[in-house]
C-alpha positions as CSV (number, residue, x, y, z in Angstrom):
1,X,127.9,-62.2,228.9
2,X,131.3,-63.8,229.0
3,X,132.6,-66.3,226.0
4,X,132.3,-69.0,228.0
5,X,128.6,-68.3,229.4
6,X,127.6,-68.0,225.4
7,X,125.2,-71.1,225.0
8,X,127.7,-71.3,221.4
9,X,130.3,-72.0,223.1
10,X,129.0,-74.7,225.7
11,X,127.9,-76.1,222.2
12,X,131.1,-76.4,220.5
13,X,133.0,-77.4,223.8
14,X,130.6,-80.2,224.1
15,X,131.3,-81.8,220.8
16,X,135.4,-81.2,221.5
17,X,134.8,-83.2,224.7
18,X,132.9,-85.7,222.1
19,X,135.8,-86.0,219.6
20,X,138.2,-86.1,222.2
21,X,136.9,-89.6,223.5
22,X,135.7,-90.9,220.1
23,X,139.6,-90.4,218.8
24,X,140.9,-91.8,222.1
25,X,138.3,-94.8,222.1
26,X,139.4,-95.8,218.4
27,X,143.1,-95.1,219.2
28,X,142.9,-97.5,222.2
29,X,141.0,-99.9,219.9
30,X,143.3,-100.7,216.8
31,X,146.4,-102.4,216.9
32,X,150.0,-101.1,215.7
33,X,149.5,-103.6,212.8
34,X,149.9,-107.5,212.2
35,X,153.6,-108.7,213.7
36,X,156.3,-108.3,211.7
37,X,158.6,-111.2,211.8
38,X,158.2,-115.0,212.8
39,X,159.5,-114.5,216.3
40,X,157.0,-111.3,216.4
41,X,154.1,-113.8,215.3
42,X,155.4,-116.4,217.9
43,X,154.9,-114.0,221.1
44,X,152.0,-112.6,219.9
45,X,150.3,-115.8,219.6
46,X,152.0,-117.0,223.1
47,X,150.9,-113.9,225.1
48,X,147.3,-115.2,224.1
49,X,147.4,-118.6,226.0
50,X,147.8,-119.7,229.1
51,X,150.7,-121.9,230.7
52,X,149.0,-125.0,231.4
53,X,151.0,-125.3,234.8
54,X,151.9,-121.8,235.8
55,X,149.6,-120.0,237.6
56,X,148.4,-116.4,235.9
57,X,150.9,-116.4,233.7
58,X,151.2,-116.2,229.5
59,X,153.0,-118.6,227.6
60,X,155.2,-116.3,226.5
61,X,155.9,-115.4,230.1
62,X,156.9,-118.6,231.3
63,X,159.9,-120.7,232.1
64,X,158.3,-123.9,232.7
65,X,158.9,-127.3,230.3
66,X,155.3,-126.9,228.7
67,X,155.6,-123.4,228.2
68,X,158.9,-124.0,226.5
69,X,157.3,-126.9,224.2
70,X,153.8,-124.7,223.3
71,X,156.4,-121.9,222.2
72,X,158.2,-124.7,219.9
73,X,154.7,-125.8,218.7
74,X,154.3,-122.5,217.9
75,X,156.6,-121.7,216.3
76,X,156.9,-124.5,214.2
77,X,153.4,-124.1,212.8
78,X,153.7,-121.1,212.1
79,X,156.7,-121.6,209.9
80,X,154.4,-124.1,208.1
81,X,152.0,-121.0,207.6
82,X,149.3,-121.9,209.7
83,X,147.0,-118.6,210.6
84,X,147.0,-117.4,214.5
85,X,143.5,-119.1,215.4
86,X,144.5,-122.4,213.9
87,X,147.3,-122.3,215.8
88,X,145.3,-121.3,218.8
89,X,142.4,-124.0,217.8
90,X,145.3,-126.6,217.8
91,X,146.7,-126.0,221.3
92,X,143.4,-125.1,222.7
93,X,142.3,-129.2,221.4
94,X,145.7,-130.5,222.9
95,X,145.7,-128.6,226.6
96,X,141.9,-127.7,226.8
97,X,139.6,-124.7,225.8
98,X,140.8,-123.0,229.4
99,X,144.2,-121.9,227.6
100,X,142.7,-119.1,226.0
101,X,143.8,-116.0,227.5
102,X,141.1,-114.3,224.9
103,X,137.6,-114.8,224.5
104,X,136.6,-115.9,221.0
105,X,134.5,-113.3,218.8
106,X,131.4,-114.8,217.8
107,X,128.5,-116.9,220.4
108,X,128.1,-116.0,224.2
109,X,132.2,-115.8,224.7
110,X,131.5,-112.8,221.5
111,X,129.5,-110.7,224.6
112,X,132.4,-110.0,226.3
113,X,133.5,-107.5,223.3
114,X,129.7,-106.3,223.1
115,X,128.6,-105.4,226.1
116,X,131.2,-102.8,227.2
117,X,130.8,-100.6,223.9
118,X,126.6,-101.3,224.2
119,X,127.4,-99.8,228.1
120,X,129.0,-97.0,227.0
121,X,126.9,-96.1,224.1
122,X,123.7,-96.5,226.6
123,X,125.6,-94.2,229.2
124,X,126.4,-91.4,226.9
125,X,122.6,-91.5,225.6
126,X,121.8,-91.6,229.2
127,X,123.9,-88.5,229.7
128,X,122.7,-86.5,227.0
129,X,119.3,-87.3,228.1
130,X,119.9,-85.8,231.1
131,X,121.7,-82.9,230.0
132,X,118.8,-81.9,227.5
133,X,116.1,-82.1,230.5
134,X,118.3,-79.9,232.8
135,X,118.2,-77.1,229.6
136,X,114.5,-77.6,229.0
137,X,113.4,-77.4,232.7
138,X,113.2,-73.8,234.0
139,X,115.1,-73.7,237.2
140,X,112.8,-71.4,239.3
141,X,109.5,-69.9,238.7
142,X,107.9,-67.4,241.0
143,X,105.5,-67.7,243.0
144,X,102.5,-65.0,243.7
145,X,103.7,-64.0,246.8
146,X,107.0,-63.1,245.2
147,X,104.7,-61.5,242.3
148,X,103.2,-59.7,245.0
149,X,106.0,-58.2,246.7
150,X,108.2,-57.0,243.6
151,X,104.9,-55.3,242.3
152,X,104.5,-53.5,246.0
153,X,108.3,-52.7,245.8
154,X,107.8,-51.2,242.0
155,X,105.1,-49.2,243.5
156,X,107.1,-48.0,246.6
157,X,110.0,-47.2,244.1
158,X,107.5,-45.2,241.3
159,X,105.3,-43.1,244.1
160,X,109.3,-42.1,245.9
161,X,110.1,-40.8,241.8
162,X,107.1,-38.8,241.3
163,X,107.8,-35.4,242.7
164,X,105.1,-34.1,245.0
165,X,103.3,-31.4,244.1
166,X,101.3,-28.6,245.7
């Protein structure tokens, strides 16, 4: 038996594979840290709202006149030290809820962070399921016709062994 036929083996490779897409789930998950600057916090707040007249577009993409203004009303609260969501809550009460380019965290709009993790989770348990069936279910078993034929070919291959005698 080979390395990689050892049941060990398909084992330990199975909990790399594992590791391998926890690491990269919680890699993809966390940010490089809080901006660093005034002008960082600015664009990171901007690229989270809409332009109010630009179609698919951030506000920190845009060109347009209210673009331009939401980026100056950004930026001057947060030199008065106002935290990202009240900046957000502020703009979202002047231009409408429909400016938010992300969902809140909490109620129904919380869901849409839920229900992809609760997805996966269900699809690796489904997975696993599966994969423990498929090494708990034998994959032939013989029937007694093929009983009966290897025991007539054992006795075939024991009376041709047995040297005839006078």
């Amino acid at each position: 038996m080979s390395v990689l036929q050892r049941p060990a083996f398909r084992r330990w490779s199975w909990f790399a594979i594992a590791a391998l897409v926890l690491v990269s789930l919680v890699r993809a998950g966390t940010t490089e840290g809080s901006p660093r600057t005034d002008e960082d916090r600015v664009l990171a707040i901007a690229s989270t709202l809409k332009c109010p007249t630009c179609r698919s577009q951030s506000v920190a993409d845009s060109d347009s006149a209210a673009a331009r203004a939401i980026r100056v009303d950004i930026a001057r609260r947060v030199a008065d030290g106002q935290s990202a969501d009240e900046i957000r809550a502020a703009i979202a009460a002047t231009y409408g809820d429909d400016v938010q380019l992300v969902p809140g965290r909490s109620g129904w709009a919380g869901l849409v962070w839920v229900l992809p993790v609760a997805g996966l989770v269900a699809a690796l348990a489904a997975v696993a399921a599966v994969l423990a069936r498929w090494r708990r279910t034998p994959r032939t078993r013989a029937s007694d016709e093929d009983k009966a034929l290897v025991e007539a070919a054992l006795a075939r291959a024991h009376r041709r062994e047995r040297p005839e005698g006078p």
